[in-house]
C-alpha positions in Angstrom: 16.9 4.5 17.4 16.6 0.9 15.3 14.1 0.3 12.8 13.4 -2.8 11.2 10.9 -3.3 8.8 10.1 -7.1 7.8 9.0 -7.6 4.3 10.3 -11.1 3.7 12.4 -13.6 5.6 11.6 -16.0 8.5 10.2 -13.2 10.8 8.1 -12.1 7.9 6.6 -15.7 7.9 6.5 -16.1 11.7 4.0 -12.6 11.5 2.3 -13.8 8.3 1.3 -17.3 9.4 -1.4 -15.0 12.4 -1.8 -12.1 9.9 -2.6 -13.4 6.0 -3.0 -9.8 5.0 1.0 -8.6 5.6 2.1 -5.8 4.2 4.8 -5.1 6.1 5.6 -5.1 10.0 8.3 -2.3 11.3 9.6 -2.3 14.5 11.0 1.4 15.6 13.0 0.8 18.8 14.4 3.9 20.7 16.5 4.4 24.3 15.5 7.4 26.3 18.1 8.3 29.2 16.1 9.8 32.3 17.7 12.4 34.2 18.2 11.3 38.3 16.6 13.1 41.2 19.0 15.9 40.6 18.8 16.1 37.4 23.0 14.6 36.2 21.6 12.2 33.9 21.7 9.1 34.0 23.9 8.3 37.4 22.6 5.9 40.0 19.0 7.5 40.3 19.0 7.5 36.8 18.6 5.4 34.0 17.1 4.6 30.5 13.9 4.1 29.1 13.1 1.3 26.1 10.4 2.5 23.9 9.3 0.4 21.1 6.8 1.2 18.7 5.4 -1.5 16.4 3.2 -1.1 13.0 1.4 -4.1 11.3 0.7 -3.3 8.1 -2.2 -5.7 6.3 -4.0 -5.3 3.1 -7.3 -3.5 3.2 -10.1 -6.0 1.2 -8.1 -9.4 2.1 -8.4 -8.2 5.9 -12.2 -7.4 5.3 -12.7 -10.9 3.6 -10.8 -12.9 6.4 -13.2 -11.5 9.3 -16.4 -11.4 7.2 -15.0 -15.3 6.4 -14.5 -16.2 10.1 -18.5 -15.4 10.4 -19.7 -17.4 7.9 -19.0 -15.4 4.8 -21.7 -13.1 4.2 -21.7 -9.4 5.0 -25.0 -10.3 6.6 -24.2 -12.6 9.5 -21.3 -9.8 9.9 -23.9 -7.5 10.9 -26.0 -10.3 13.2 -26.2 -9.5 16.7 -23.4 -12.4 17.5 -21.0 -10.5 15.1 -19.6 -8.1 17.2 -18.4 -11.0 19.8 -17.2 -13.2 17.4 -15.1 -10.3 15.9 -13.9 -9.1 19.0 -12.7 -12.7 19.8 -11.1 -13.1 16.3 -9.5 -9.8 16.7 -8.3 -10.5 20.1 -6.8 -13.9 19.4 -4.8 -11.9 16.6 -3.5 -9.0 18.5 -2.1 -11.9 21.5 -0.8 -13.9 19.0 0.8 -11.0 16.4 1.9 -9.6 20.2 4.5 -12.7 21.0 5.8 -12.2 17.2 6.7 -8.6 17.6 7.6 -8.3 21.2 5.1 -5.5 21.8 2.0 -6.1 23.2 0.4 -2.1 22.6 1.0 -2.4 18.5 -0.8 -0.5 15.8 -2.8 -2.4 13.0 -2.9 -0.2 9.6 -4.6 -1.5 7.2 -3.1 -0.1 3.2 -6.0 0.4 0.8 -4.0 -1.5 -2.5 -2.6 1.2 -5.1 -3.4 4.1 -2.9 -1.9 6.4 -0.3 -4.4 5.6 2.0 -3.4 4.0 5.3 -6.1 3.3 7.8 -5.1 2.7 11.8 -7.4 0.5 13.6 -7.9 0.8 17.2 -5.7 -0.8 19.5 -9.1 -2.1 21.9 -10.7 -5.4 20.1 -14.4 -4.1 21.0 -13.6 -1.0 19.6 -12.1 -2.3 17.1 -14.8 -4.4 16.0 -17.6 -1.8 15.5 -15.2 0.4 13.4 -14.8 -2.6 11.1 -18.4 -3.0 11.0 -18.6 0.6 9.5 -15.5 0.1 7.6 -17.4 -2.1 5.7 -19.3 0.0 4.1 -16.5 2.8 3.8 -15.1 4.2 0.0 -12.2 5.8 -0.6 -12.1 6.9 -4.4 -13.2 10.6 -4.1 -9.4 10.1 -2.5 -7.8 9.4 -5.5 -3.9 9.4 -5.2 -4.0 12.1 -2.2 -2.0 11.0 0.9 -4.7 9.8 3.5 -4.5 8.8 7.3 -7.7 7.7 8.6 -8.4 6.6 11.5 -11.6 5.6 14.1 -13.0 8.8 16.5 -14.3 6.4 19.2 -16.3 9.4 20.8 -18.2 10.1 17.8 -18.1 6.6 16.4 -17.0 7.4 13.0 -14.1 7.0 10.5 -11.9 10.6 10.0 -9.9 10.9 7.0 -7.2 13.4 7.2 -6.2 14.5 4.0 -2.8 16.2 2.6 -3.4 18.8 0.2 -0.6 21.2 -1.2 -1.2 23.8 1.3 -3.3 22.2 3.7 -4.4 19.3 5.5 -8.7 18.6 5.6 -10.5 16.5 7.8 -12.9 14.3 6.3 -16.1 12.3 8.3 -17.2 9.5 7.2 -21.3 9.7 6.9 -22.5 6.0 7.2 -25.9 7.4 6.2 -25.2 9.1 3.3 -22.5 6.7 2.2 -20.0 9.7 1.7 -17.6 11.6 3.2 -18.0 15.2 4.5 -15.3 18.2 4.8 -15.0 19.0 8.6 -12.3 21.9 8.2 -9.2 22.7 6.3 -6.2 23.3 8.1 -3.4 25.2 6.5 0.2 23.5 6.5 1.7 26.1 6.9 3.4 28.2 10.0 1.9 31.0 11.6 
């Protein structure tokens, strides 16, 4: 397996020129060898697998400002009834373009919430993707403190889940859009059985 992880340097910029908000971009490439019919490896009915999985890591608040920016500006006309098509275009013309750059087209966006350990995947569907920024919007994360976070979007329920890393155990978090706060699902306890 070959990771590269772009943090300067003419790819850097190639990536940054779609994507403002670059973090970072890492590209994890891996070989898999398939067993043959018979199961002797890789012979002639064999052969190998390329898997690559890329990340594109963007700031948190520069990201928000660029799509409430492409509508105008104002958190409002975000939440108009054109916003979600407008966002789903914006998001889609991002994900094609960012796509050529990496040589993936199935990538994962994280947005990094700055000075924190929170990283926050967005879904890889632009329509989906769209109405989880629209709650993200209103979304806080400093009852998180320096804790190491992963949250990401529960299309099914339609909310945000925060999966925090304690000392001894890992709790899911829900994002409450109508309280404006986060609410312990269940603790789970790192470790074995």
């Amino acid at each position: 397996m070959t990771t590269r992880v772009y943090i300067a340097g003419s790819d850097w910029d190639r990536i940054a020129v779609v994507n403002p908000e670059l973090v970072s971009a890492r590209i994890d490439h891996s070989f898999r060898h398939s067993a043959d019919s018979v199961g002797e490896g890789t012979g002639a009915g064999g052969g190998s697998i390329d898997i690559v999985s890329v990340t594109v890591t963007l700031a948190l608040v520069p990201f928000l400002q660029a799509v409430t920016g492409a509508l105008g500006g104002k958190v409002a006309d975000f939440l108009s009834a054109q916003a979600p098509k407008k966002v789903v275009d914006l998001l889609r013309r991002r994900r094609e373009e960012t796509a050529s750059l990496v040589g993936a087209r199935n990538f994962d966006y994280v947005l990094q919430v700055s000075d924190t350990n929170i990283r926050i995947r967005l879904p890889r569907d632009p329509v989906e993707t769209a109405e989880a920024v629209q709650v993200l919007l209103g979304v806080t994360f400093e009852q998180f403190g320096s804790q190491r976070v992963g949250i990401s979007w529960d299309g099914s329920r339609k909310a945000w889940e925060a999966w925090v890393t304690g000392d001894a155990e890992v709790t899911l978090w829900r994002w409450d859009p109508d309280g404006r706060e986060w609410k312990p699902v269940r603790p789970q306890s790192c470790s074995a059985s």
